[in-house]
C-alpha positions as CSV (number, residue, x, y, z in Angstrom):
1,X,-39.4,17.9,-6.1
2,X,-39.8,16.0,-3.1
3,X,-38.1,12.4,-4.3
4,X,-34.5,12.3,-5.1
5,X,-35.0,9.3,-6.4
6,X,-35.9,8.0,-10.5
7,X,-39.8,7.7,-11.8
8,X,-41.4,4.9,-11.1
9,X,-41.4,3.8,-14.7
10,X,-37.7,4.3,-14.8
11,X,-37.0,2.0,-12.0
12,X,-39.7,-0.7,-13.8
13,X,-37.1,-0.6,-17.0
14,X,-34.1,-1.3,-15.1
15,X,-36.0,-4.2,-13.5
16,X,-37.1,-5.7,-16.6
17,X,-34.3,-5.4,-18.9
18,X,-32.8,-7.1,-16.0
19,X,-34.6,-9.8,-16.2
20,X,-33.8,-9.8,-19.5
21,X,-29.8,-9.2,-19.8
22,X,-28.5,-8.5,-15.6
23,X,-25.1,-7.4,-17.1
24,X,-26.7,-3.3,-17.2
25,X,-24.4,-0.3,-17.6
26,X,-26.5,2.9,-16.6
27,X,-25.6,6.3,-17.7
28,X,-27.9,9.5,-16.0
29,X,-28.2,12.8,-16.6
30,X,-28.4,14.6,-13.7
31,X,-27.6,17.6,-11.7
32,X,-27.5,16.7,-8.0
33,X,-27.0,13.7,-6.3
34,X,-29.8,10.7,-7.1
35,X,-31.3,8.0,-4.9
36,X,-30.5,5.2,-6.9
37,X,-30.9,2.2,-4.3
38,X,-33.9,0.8,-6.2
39,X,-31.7,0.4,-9.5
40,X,-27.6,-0.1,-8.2
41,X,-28.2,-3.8,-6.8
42,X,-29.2,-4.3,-10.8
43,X,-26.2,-2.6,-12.4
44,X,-22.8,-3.7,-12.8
45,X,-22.4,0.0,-13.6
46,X,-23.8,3.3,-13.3
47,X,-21.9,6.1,-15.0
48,X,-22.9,9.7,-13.5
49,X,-22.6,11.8,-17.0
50,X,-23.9,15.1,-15.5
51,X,-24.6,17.6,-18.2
52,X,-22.0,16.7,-20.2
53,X,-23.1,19.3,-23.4
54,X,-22.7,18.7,-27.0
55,X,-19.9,16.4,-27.2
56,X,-21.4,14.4,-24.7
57,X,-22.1,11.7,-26.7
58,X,-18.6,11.3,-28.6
59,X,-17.2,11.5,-24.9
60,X,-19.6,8.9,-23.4
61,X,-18.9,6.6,-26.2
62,X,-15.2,6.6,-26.1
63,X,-15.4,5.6,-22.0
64,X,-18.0,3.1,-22.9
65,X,-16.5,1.4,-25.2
66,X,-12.8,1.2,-23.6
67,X,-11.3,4.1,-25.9
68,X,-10.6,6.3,-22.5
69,X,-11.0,5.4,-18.8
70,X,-13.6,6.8,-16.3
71,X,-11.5,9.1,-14.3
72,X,-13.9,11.2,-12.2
73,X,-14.6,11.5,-8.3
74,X,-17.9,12.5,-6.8
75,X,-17.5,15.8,-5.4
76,X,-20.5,14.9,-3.3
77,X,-22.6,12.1,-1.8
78,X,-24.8,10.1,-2.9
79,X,-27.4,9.2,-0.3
80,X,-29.5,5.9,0.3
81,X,-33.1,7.6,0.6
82,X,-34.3,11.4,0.9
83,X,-34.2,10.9,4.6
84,X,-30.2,10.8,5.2
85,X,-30.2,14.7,4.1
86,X,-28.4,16.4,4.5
87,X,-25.7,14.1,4.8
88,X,-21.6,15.1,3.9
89,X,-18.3,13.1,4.6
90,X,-17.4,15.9,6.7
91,X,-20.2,15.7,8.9
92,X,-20.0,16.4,12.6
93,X,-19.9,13.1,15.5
94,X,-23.0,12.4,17.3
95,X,-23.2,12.1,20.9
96,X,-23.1,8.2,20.9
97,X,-21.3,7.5,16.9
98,X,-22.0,4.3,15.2
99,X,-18.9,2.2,14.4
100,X,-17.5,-1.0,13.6
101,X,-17.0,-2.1,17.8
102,X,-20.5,-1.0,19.2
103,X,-22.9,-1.9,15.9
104,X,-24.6,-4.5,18.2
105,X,-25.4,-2.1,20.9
106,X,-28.3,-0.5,21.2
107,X,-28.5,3.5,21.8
108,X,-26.5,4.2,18.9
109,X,-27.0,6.8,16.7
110,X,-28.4,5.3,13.5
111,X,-31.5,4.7,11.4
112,X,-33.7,2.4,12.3
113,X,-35.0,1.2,8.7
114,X,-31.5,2.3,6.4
115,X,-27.7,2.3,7.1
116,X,-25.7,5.5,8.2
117,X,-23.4,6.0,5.3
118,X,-24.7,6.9,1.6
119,X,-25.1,4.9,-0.9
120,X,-22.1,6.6,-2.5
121,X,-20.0,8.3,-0.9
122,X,-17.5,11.5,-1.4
123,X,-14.6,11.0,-3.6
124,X,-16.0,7.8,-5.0
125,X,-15.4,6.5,-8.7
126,X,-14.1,3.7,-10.3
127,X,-12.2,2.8,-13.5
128,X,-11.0,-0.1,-15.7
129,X,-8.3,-1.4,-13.0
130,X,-7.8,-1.8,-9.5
131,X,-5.2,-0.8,-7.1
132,X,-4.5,-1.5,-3.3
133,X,-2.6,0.2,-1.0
134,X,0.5,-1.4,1.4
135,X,3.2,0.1,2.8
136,X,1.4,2.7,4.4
137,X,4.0,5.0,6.7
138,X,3.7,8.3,8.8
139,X,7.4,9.4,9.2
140,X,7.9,12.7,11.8
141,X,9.8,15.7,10.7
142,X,13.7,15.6,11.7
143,X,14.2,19.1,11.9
144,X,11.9,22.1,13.0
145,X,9.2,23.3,11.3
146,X,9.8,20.3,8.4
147,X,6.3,18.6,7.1
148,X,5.2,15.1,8.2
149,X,5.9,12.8,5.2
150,X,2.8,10.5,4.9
151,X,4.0,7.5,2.6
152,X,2.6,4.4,0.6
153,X,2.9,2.0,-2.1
154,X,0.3,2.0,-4.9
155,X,0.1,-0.7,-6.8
156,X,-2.4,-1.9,-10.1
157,X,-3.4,-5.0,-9.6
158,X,-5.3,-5.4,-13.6
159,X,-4.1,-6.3,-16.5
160,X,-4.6,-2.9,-18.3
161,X,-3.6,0.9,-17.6
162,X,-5.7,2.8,-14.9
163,X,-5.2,5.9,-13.0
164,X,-7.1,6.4,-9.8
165,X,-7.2,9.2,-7.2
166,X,-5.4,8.4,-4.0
167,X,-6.8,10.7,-1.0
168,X,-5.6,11.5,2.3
169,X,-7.9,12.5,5.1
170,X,-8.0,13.5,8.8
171,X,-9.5,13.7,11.8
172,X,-8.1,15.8,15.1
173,X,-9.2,14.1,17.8
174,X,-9.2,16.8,20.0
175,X,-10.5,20.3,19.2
176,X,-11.7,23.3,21.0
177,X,-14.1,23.6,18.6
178,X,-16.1,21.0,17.3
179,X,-15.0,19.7,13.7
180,X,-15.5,17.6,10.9
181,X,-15.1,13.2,11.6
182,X,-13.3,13.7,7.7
183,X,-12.0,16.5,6.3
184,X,-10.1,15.8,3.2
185,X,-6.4,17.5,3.3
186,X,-4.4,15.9,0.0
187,X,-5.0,13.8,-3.2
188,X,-3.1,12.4,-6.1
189,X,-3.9,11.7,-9.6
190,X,-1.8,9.0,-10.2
191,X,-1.6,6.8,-13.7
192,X,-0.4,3.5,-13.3
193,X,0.5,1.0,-16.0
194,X,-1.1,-2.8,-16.0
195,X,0.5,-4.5,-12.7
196,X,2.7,-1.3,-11.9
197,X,3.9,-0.8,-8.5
198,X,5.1,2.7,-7.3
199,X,5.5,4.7,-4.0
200,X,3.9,7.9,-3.5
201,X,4.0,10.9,-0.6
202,X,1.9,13.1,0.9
203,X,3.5,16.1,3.2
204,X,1.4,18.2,6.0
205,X,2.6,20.3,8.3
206,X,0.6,21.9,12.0
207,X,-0.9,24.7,9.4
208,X,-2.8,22.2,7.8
209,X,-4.7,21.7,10.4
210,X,-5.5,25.1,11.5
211,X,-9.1,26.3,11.7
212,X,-11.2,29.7,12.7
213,X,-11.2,29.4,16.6
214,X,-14.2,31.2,19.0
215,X,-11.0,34.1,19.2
216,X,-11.1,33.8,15.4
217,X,-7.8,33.0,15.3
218,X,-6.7,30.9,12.3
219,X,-4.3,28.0,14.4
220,X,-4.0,24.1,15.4
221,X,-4.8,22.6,18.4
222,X,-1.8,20.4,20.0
223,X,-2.9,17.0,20.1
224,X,-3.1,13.8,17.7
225,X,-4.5,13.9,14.3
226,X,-5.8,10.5,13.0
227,X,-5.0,9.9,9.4
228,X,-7.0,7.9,6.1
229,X,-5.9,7.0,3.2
230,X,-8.0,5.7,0.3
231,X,-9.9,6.2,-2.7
232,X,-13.0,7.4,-1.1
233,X,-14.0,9.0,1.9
234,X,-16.4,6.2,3.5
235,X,-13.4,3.3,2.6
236,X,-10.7,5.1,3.4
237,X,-8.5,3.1,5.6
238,X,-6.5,4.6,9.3
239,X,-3.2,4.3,8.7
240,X,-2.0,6.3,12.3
241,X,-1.2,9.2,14.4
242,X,0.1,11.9,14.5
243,X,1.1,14.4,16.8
244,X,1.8,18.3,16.3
């Protein structure tokens, strides 16, 4: 199939039960990654169920209903039309990289009819709470050869349980080799009670960052690394520098 996207008749039952009832919860069974920009404006939710086999529907029910919490992460992205692909968080920078500072310029690399990012991106998912992160702080090693200690403060801002996926990404911003604008180093499960505050750690060390050079060599570059942390890829916030 050409279309990544649902059947025409699919998308003209979203619509009209939505003219019908707008508040729409939308499970799909699926095996890749869907283009589902015709139907999310409609949805206050779409749950991705996979192939979830023959306890599917006990499974489905209990998250539906408020029994258990949606606690999965795309392991891919979901993209806003079939002409994005292929498109990954770890892609590679452009020549002239759209960003927040030069959107109104022209000569940027973007689409000229849809936005650069997917519709859904890595590491996305979300559950019955919310959390926000403060406190964000790199702190450098004291002795020789220690990690970096990357350090936050989670906290659930609902009224009920939750347990989210906090993520740590990176960038090096200077490379003999060309690499990825994300690549995802560390994440957390962490479960949080209703209006729970708690800090959490990450710890890297130079190794982390190591990649196949043209010698192919398995080392890291001296220079700064930029660091994200989040609870997707596409939002994940810069928190700082560091420098190995």
């Amino acid at each position: 199939m050409t279309k990544l996207s649902l059947s025409r008749n699919q998308e003209a039952l979203v619509a009209a039960v939505s003219q019908v009832n707008p508040k729409i919860a939308t499970i799909l069974f699926c095996g890749r990654p869907l283009v589902l920009s015709a139907i999310e404006p409609l949805c206050q939710a779409i749950m991705i169920a996979w192939f979830p086999g023959s306890e599917g529907g006990n499974a489905l029910a209990d998250l539906l209903m408020g029994e258990s919490e949606p606690q999965g992460r795309l392991a891919m992205s979901f993209p806003r039309a079939e002409g994005q692909l292929p498109i990954t968080y770890a892609q590679l920078s452009t020549g002239r990289p759209l960003t927040e500072e030069n959107s109104d310029q022209k000569y940027i690399s973007r689409y000229m009819d849809e936005k650069n990012d997917p519709l859904f991106s890595f590491g996305s998912g979300m559950g019955y709470g919310r959390c926000t992160i403060t406190h964000t702080q790199i702190i450098n090693p004291q002795e020789k050869d220690a990690p970096f200690e990357i350090s936050c403060t989670l906290k659930n801002e609902g009224d009920v349980p939750h347990t989210t996926t906090l993520q740590l990404y990176s960038r090096d911003d200077v490379t003999e080799v060309a690499r990825p604008m994300r690549e995802l180093k560390q994440w957390q499960k962490i479960n949080l009670a209703a209006a729970e505050e708690t800090q959490h750690s990450f710890y890297v060390t130079p190794e982390d960052f190591a990649y196949v050079h043209s010698d192919f060599l398995a080392k890291s570059d001296p220079g700064t690394i930029s660091l994200y942390l989040g609870f997707a890829a596409a939002s994940a916030k810069l928190i700082g520098t560091l420098t190995i």
